[in-house]
C-alpha angles and dihedrals in degrees: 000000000000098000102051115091116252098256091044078051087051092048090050099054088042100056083046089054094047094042083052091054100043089063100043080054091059106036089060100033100046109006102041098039082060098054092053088054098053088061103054092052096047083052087053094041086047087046082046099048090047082054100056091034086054090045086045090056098044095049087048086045094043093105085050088051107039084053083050091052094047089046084050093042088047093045095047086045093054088043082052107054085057090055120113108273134153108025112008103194096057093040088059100044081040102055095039092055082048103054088032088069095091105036126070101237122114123221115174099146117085121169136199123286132260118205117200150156113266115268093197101083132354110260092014107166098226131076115212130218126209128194131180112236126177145183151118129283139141117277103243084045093047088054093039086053091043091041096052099033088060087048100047093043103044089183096054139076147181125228146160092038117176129179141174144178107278105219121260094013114124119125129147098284092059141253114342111226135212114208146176126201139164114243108209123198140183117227128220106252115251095029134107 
């Protein structure tokens, strides 16, 4: 390089420069967009082969869900031939006496019932009736009742529930309570 001349020598670094550049460019322009490119196909190659692989499995696996369908379809029927149907009003009154029997809890306040569309989901297929009941029970007696009421009705639950001390009620067994709660059921569509 000494014995260039210095603007043979310029010539020289800048041919290097633009040949540097030119490269970079490129590198970053071509080589590297590809790249990036290559891996984005082999992510959606991988998402498309999971796909297959997930569509594979379900069709091997279509006697064994189709059984487990049929087990479902079988389960919601029998939940919904339990549901409230027919008169509502008396199937709920009805149903709470029934399952009361065996629990010491008194309910002698119904009130009137409330029909509405079910707040749970949008397009539910199912409408939802809530009455008001209201009595007096123990405290341990009241949450065994509630506790098995909700577990014996699926599609029911309890909510709003208040209570307070009724007065001069103390025994051994504790304080008697007086409360008041909203029984909330579902209703078997197609049926009023």
């Amino acid at each position: 390089m000494n014995k260039l001349s210095k603007e043979k020598r310029n010539q020289l670094v800048l041919v290097v420069l633009v040949t540097l550049f030119a490269l970079a460019g490129l590198w970053f322009g071509l080589i590297n967009f590809q790249r990036t490119s290559l891996r984005s196909l082999a992510a959606d190659k991988a998402a498309a082969q999971k796909k297959l692989n997930d569509v594979e499995t379900a069709i091997k696996n279509k006697d064994q869900l189709e059984t487990e369908l049929a087990k479902a379809s079988r389960t919601l029927g029998d939940l919904e031939d339990d549901m409230a149907s027919g008169d509502l009003y008396s199937w709920m009154v009805n149903t709470i006496r029934q399952f009361n029997l065996s629990y010491r809890v008194d309910i002698p306040q119904f009130s009137t019932i409330v029909e509405a569309d079910t707040s749970l989901l949008p397009g539910f297929p199912y409408k939802q009736v809530t009455m008001r009941i209201g009595g007096t029970g123990y405290f341990h007696d009241l949450g065994k009742f509630i506790a098995d009421f909700e577990n014996r009705f699926p599609y029911v639950r309890v909510q709003n529930l208040d209570m307070e001390p009724t007065s001069g009620s103390v025994t051994n067994e504790g304080e008697k309570l007086s409360f008041r709660m909203d029984i909330v059921t579902l209703v078997k569509p197609g049926a009023s």
